[in-house]
C-alpha positions in Angstrom: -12.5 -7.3 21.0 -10.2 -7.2 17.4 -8.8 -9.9 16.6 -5.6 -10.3 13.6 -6.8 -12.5 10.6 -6.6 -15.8 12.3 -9.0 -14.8 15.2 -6.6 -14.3 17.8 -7.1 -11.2 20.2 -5.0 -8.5 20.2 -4.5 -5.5 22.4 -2.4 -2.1 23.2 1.0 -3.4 22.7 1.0 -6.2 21.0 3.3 -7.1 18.0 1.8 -7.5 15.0 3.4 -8.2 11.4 1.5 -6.4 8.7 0.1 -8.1 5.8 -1.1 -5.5 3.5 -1.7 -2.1 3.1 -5.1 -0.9 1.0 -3.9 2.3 -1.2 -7.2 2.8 -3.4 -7.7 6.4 -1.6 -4.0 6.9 -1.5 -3.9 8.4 -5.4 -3.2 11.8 -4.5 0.1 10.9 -2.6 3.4 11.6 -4.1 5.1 8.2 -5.1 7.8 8.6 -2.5 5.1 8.6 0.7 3.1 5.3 -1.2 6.4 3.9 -1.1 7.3 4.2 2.1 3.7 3.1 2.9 4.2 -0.2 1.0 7.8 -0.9 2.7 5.2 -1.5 6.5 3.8 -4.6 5.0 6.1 -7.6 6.5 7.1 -5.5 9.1 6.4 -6.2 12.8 5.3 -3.1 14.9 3.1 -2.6 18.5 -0.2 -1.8 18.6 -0.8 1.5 20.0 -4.5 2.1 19.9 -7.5 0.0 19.5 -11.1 0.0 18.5 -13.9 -2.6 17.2 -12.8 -2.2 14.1 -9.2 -1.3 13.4 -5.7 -1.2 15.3 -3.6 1.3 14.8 -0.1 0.9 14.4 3.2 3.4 13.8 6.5 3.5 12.3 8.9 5.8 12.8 12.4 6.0 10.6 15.3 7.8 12.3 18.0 9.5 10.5 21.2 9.2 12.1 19.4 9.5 15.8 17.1 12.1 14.7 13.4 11.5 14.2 13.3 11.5 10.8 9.6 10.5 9.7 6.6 8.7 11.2 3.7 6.9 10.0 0.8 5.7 11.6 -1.8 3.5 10.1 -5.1 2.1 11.2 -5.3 -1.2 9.8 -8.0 -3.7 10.1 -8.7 -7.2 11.0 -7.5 -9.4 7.6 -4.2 -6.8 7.1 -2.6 -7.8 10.4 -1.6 -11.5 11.9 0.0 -11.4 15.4 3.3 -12.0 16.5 3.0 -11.5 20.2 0.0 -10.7 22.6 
């Protein structure tokens, strides 16, 4: 079962709002992409996969329709709270 930082379960499809984002291994990215990392955290997105460990979690931005870029993210525990089960 994963659970968000307060304990409370969370599963495929849930909303959760993102809390931080570690970039320690993220040195070789150009500033532009650690950017648009960073801009995640406060955000509210579903849960699309699960494990033990980590959730994972995407964002997509859109350019007028078009799928612009996506990001997914496989965040643990302490970086998520959730917003609805």
């Amino acid at each position: 079962m994963t659970v968000d930082v307060k304990g409370e379960q969370v599963r495929i499809g849930s909303k959760v709002r993102v809390l931080s984002v570690h970039l320690k291994d993220l040195d070789c990215l150009p500033d532009e992409e650690v950017s648009r990392i960073n801009s995640i955290v406060g955000q509210v997105l579903s849960v699309y996969d699960i494990s033990s460990k980590y959730v994972s979690v995407k964002k997509v931005w859109e350019d007028g329709g078009v799928l612009s870029e996506g990001l997914s993210m496989n965040l643990l525990s302490n970086q998520i709270e959730l917003v609805e089960f």
